[in-house]
C-alpha positions, 0 to 999 in steps of 0.5 A: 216335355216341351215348355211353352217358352219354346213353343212360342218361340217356335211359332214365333219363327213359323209365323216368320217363315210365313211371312217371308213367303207370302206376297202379300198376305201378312196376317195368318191363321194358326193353321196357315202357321202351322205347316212351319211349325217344326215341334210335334204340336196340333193347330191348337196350340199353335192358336194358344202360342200366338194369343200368348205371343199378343198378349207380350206384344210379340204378336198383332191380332186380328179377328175377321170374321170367326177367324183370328188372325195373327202377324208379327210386331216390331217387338216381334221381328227383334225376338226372331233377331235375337232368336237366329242370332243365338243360332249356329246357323241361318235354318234353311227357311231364312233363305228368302233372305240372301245371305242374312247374317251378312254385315253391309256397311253403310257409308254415312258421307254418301249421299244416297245414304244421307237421303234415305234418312233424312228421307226416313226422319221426314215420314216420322214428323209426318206420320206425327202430325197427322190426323185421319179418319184412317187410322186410330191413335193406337195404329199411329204409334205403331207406324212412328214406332216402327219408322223410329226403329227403321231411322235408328238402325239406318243410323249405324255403321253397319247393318246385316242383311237381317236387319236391313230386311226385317228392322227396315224394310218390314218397318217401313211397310208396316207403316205405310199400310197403316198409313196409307194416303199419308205414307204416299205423301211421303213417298213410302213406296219409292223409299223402298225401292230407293233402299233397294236399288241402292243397297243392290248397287253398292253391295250386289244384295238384291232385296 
């Protein structure tokens, strides 16, 4: 008899893999989750997991429609960390990611490095103090949460591949799509593309 603790961990990593997938979409139905669903179960419960997932903030919700659709938190992405991290090994569904348990150190006295997070400190002030039509408080506390997250794990010495893509790059552009005009303020996009190009040039590692 399978727990529903691992079934919500399971859906919990397929909501993921749709994730890593997609281009664009980042709200998923249960059964747009369910192909990546690994344990014998039907769509319904792949859709009581992820109302169970929200309601421990693993999982944002949101209805469209008669239709509910799911995405991962911050709180989320750190629960699949620690899910790979207690595996043996990366499953074969991660490798969208290269080489994701990979260390990559980061050189605090470069400047490039120090530019991305002065440059991530920045949006956080920024994303503070805005005010807009655009965005409810709750959704402003998210974006701060998640850019806080992005600066702290910037911070350290040295980063896997995993967290460098999920803690960082994902949190980023969670904020900037609630965000929006005033993540372009900030130049959230380019951020990105900084990160990008400089962790390609200085470790060969094309995000």
């Amino acid at each position: 008899m399978l727990r529903f603790t691992t079934i919500k961990d399971d859906v919990l990593l397929s909501l993921y893999k749709a994730l890593l997938s997609s281009d664009k979409q980042e709200y998923f139905t249960a059964s747009q989750i369910f192909p990546n669903v690994t344990l014998s179960i039907g769509t319904a419960m792949v859709n009581r997991a992820c109302n169970a997932l929200s309601e421990q903030d693993f999982v944002i919700g949101s209805n469209q429609g008669e239709d509910e659709y799911f995405t991962l938190s911050q709180k989320g992405f750190d629960r699949v960390e620690e899910l790979l991290d207690a595996s043996s090994e990366v499953p074969v569904a991660f490798a969208a990611i290269p080489a994701a348990g990979r260390t990559v150190g980061l050189n605090h006295n470069s400047a490039e490095i120090e530019a991305i997070s002065e440059e991530i400190d920045r949006a956080i002030e920024i994303a503070r103090a805005t005010k807009s039509n655009s965005f409810n408080s709750d959704q402003q506390s998210r974006a701060v949460a998640s850019l806080e997250s992005a600066a702290a794990l910037w911070k350290a010495a040295e980063l896997t591949v995993f967290q460098i893509k999920v803690g960082i790059i994902f949190a980023i552009e969670d904020a900037q799509k609630i965000l929006q005009s005033t993540f372009r303020t900030v130049k959230g996009p380019l951020l990105v593309d900084f990160i990008k190009t400089v962790l390609r040039n200085t470790t060969g590692i094309d995000l």
